[in-house]
C-alpha atoms as one frame of an Amber mdcrd trajectory, in Angstrom:
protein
   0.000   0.000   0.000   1.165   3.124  -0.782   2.111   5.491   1.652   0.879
   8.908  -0.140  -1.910   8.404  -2.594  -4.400  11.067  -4.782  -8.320  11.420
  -4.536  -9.363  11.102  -6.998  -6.291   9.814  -8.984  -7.203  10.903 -12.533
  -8.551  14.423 -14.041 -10.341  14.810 -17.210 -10.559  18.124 -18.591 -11.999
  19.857 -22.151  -9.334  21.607 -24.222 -10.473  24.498 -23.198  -9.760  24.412
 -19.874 -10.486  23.747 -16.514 -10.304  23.001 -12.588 -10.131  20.199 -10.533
 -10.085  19.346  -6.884  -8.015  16.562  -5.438  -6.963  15.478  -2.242  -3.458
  13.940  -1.275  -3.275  11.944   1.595  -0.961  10.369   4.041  -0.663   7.316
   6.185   2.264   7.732   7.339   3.333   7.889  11.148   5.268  11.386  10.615
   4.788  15.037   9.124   5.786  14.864   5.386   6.456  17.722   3.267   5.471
  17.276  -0.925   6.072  18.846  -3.981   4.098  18.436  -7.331   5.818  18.080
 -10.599   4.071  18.711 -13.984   4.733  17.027 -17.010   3.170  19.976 -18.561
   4.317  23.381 -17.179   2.921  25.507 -19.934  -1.035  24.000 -19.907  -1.320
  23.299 -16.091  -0.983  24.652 -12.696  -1.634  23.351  -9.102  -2.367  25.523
  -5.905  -0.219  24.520  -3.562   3.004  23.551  -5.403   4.687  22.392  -1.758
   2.571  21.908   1.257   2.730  19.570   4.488   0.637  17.075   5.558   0.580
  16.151   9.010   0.830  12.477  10.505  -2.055  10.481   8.589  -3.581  13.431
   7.763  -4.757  15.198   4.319  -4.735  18.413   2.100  -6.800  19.495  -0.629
  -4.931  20.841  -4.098  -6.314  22.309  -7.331  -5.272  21.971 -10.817  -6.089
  24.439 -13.305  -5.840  23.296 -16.934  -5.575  26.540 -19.332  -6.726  26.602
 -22.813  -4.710  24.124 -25.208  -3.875  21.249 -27.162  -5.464  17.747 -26.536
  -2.962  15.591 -25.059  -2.144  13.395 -21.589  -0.173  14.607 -19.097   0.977
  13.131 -15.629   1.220  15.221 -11.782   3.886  13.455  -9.409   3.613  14.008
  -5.970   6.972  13.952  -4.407   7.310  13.553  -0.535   9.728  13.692   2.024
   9.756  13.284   6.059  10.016  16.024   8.160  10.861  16.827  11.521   7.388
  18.533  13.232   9.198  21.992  13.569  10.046  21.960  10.042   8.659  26.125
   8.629   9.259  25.575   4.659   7.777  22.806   2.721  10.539  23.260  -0.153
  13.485  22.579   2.314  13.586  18.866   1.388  13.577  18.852  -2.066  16.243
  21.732  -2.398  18.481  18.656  -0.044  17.020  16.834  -3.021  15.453  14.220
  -0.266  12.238  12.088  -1.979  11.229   9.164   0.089   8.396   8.811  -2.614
   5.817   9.407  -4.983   2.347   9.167  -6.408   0.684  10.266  -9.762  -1.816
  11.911 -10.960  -3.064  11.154 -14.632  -4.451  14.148 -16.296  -6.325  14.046
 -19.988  -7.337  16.899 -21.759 -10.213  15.931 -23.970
């Protein structure tokens, strides 16, 4: 079982655009920090890029699909440990730590 996983774990959108609301959870015992990677920069953005997620706990995340081609794209959510006093969710990944991942299919229709 993985330790991070996406609800819902795909997004469908129309060319044209769109939002979607998705929630990344955690079983894990400790505080993790994440990060999510696009494969497509220029047609997508998520709100929050890096965010925490305390002990078995969960946070909501948009993704905002502008106007553009039709095509699949892919969302990884990288995650790392941290200790409980940790203040920025990028620390981490700039230590390049990543104790895992989950994905997020995306298909613009």
């Amino acid at each position: 079982m993985s330790v991070v996983t996406v609800d819902p774990p795909n997004a469908t959108f129309p060319a044209s655009g769109g939002t979607s609301t998705h929630f990344i959870n955690s079983t894990y015992e400790s505080r993790i920090a994440f990060k999510v990677k696009s494969s497509n920069n220029e047609n997508y953005r998520v709100r929050p890029v890096f965010g925490f997620i305390e002990a078995k706990g969960k946070t909501k995340f948009e993704i905002v699909r502008l106007e553009g081609p039709v095509k699949d794209d892919k969302l990884m959510i990288l995650w790392a440990e941290v200790p409980a006093d940790e203040t920025e969710p990028q620390a981490p990944f700039k230590g390049g730590a990543h104790q895992g991942d989950a994905t997020i299919l995306m298909k613009a229709t």
